[in-house]
C-alpha angles and dihedrals in degrees: 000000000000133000137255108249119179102209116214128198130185127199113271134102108274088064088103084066083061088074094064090048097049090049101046085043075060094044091045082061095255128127126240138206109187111214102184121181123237091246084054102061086067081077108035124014133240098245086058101065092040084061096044098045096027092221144083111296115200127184097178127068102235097037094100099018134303098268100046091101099056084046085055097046093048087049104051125092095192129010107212119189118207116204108000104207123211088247088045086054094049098051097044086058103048082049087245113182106191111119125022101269094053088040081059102040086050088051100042135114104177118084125285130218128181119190104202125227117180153128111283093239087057089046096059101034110124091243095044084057096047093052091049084057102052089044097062087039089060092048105260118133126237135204112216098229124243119262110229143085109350131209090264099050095257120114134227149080108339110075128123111273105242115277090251090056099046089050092041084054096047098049091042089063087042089056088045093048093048097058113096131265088233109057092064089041099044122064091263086152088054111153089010118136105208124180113201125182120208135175132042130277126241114205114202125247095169137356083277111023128072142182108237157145151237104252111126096184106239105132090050090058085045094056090047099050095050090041101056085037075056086050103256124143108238139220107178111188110194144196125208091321120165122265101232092049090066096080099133131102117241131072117320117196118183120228113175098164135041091251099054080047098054088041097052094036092053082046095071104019090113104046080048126109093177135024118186122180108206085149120110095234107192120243100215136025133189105276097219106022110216110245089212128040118286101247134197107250100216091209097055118061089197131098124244113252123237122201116205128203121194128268130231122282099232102174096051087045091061097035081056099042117136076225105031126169116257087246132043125176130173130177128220123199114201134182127232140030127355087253102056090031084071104031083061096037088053096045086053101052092050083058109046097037106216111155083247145027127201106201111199124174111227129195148062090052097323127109110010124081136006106330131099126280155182127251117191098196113214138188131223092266092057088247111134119254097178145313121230130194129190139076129325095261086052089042098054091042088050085055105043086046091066089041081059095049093058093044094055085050102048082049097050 
């Protein structure tokens, strides 16, 4: 049975691309309320929405009297936003109350998601940030927008994200909200052995120079903690991990380079229901490390070359195993925009073939360390199984909770 999703729309340009929404959310078996704002209907009519959605549509509090927007808000499932414009953001913020979806969104308990839309210029203002902030820190999801052609004929980061994208978000966080409490809080990995890696390899150029990352491996602590509180038994491998962070009971092997990961990985590969790569594994390694440190010659302006050879590919070697464990799941972490983060996540998980793929973007603040993140969960055909937002502690208990899933499935 579907859900009940209150479509939102603000008034920008890329309105017109709700329609679609609202109308794949119909086809996917969900039903949809459209709250539109005033400032909205300049873009797409009223009439519109009352075909698409074969019902009413208000924009005003009192239109169809003053305590419709509290029986909205107790009736939706999901609030999406579509687009969120900068003045929308700002005003959901400031719990501002003066039209009906505001009104909602101010009176709602289900979870919210706003999908922004805006000039390039408006996305990266100081108090368009801030508010983006605040919002996540409040609990609202929000989309990344799309980087392209704009309304105004410029181009750059501010463009709503495609249709597809925006629904595939929105059931993923419906899935997520509909799992059990229990589940994450009970010992539903109970006489599981799970090995985790965690950190980020540094591959040697010189006795005192490496190739390396900015993992701090968090999330794979994170993964180990909540899996052995779940009752697995834990292996945690880890890479150039800080001391203080390894706090948790259960067996530690260190792994500072690609080759000891992919060793000590292959090493338990067979006593191992569930694998799970959260380390940041390099690409790529020198291929002759200097025995003595690479010096500036000060008669020779040039840089040394270094020539670099591939590194094994750890997580499609044990998807591929003759012996593999029941569960394998690896992590990628891709630049750029949510578009190309999962055209590249998806192409990825066809490739490796791990049961499942958490797609993270990195960069510019995201991803790395301790701060809160986005996982898109997909499967090994690249389809979508979920995307989860949070902290580390509510990421790793997202994703165990779907290990858990499969298991209980292999096992019925």
């Amino acid at each position: 049975m579907g859900a009940t999703i209150v479509v939102g729309v603000a008034g920008g340009i890329a309105a017109f691309k709700a329609v679609t929404v609202v109308r794949e959310l119909e086809r996917r078996g969900h039903r949809v309320i459209v709250v539109p704002t005033p400032a909205s209907l300049a873009f797409v009519g009223r009439a519109t929405w009352e075909a698409v959605s074969s019902a009413p549509v208000h924009t005003g509090v009192f239109d169809a009297g003053g305590a419709n927007h509290v029986e909205i808000a107790r009736m939706a499932d999901l609030i999406l936003v579509v687009p969120a414009t900068a003045d929308l953001l700002a005003r959901v913020r400031a719990g501002r109350a003066d039209d009906l979806l505001a009104t909602t969104i101010l009176a709602a308990t289900c979870p919210v998601v706003l999908a922004p839309a805006m000039h390039s210029a408006m996305w990266g203002n100081a108090a368009t940030r801030n508010n983006v902030e605040v919002l996540r820190e409040r609990g609202l999801t929000l989309i990344e927008p799309a980087s392209g052609a704009l309304g105004s004929g410029d181009s750059g980061v501010g463009r709503l994200p495609e249709p597809e994208v925006i629904v595939d978000a929105a059931e993923g966080l419906l899935a997520h909200r509909h799992k059990t409490d229990a589940s994450a809080s009970g010992h539903d990995l109970a006489g599981t052995r799970v090995v985790i890696t965690a950190g980020g390899t540094r591959e040697p150029l010189d006795p005192v120079r490496f190739l390396g990352n900015r993992s701090s491996g968090r999330q794979g602590i994170a993964l180990a903690r909540r899996a052995s509180a779940r009752g697995a038994t834990v292996t945690l491998i880890v890479a150039n991990i800080e001391g203080s962070l390894l706090s948790e009971g259960g067996e530690i092997v260190e792994a500072p380079t690609a080759a000891d990961m992919e060793r000590a990985v292959g090493e338990r590969l067979e006593d191992t229901d569930v694998l799970i790569m959260a380390a940041a594994v390099a690409d790529f390694r020198p291929k002759v490390v200097a025995e003595t440190k690479i010096k500036k010659d000060p008669r020779d302006e040039s840089a040394p070359t270094i020539e670099l050879e591939r590194t094994p590919d750890i997580l499609a070697g044990a998807a591929s195993a003759p012996r593999r464990p029941r569960i394998v799941v690896g992590f990628g972490a891709e630049t750029g925009t949510i578009d190309e983060v999962l055209a590249r996540g998806r192409a990825k998980a066809r490739r490796k073939g791990a049961d499942l793929l958490a797609v993270n973007a990195v960069g510019r603040g995201r991803g790395f360390g301790d701060v809160e993140n986005t996982l898109h969960l997909l499967d090994s055909a690249g389809g979508l199984v979920d995307v989860i937002s949070g902290t580390k502690q509510q990421l790793a208990d997202g994703l165990l909770s779907h290990v858990a899933g499969i298991l209980r499935n292999m096992e019925s």
